[in-house]
C-alpha positions in Angstrom: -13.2 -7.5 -4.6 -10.0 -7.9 -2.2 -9.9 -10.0 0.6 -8.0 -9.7 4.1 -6.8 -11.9 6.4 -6.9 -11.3 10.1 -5.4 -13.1 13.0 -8.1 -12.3 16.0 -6.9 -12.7 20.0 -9.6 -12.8 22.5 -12.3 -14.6 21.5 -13.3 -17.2 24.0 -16.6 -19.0 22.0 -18.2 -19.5 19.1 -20.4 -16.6 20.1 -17.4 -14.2 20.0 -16.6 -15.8 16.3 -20.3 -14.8 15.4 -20.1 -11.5 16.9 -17.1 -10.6 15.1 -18.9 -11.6 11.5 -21.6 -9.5 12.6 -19.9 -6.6 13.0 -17.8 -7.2 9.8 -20.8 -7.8 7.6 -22.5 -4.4 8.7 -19.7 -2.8 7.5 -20.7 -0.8 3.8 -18.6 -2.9 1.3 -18.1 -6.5 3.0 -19.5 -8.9 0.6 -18.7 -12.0 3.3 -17.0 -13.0 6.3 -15.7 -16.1 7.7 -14.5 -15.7 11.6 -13.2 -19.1 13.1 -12.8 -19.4 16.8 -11.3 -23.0 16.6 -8.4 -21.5 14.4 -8.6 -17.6 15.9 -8.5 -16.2 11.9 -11.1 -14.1 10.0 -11.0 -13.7 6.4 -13.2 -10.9 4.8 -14.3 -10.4 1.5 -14.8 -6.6 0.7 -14.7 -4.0 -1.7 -11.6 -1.7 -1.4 -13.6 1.3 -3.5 -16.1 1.0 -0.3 -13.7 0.1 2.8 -10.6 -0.5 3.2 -8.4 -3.5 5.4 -7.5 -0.5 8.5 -11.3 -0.1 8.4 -12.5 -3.7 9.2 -9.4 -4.2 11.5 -10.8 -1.3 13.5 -14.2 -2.5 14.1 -12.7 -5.7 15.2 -10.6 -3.9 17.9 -13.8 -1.8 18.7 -16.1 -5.3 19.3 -13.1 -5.3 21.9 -10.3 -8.0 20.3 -7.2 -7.2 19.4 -6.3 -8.4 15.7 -3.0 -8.6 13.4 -3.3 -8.9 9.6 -1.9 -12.3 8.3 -1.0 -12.6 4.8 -3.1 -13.2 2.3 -3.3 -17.4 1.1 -3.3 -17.3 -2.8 -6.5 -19.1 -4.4 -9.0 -18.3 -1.0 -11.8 -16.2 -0.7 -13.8 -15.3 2.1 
């Protein structure tokens, strides 16, 4: 497992952080997401054999947000 670390713009609510794990966890290969819309950051935990992080940055942009990776925090997981 790998995870990936996302800096999302655009969300507005809570309801955009839950849309945005939504879309993540239908994804083939996520095991888990975290989105938070107080700090604008979702991690993902997934398996790079399955998807990879270009993959789950796209379907963030396609749920209509635009996203940057961050770096990833040694000793986290999604």
């Amino acid at each position: 497992m790998k995870t990936a670390n996302f800096t999302v713009h655009g969300m507005h609510c809570d309801g955009c952080a839950q849309i945005i794990q939504s879309v993540l966890e239908r994804r083939e290969g996520v095991q888990t997401s975290a989105v938070s819309f107080a700090d604008g950051t979702a991690r993902v935990l997934f398996d790079p054999a399955r998807v990879d992080e270009c993959e789950l940055q796209t379907a963030i942009e396609k749920a209509g947000y635009q996203v940057e990776p961050r770096p990833n925090v040694p000793g986290t997981a999604a």
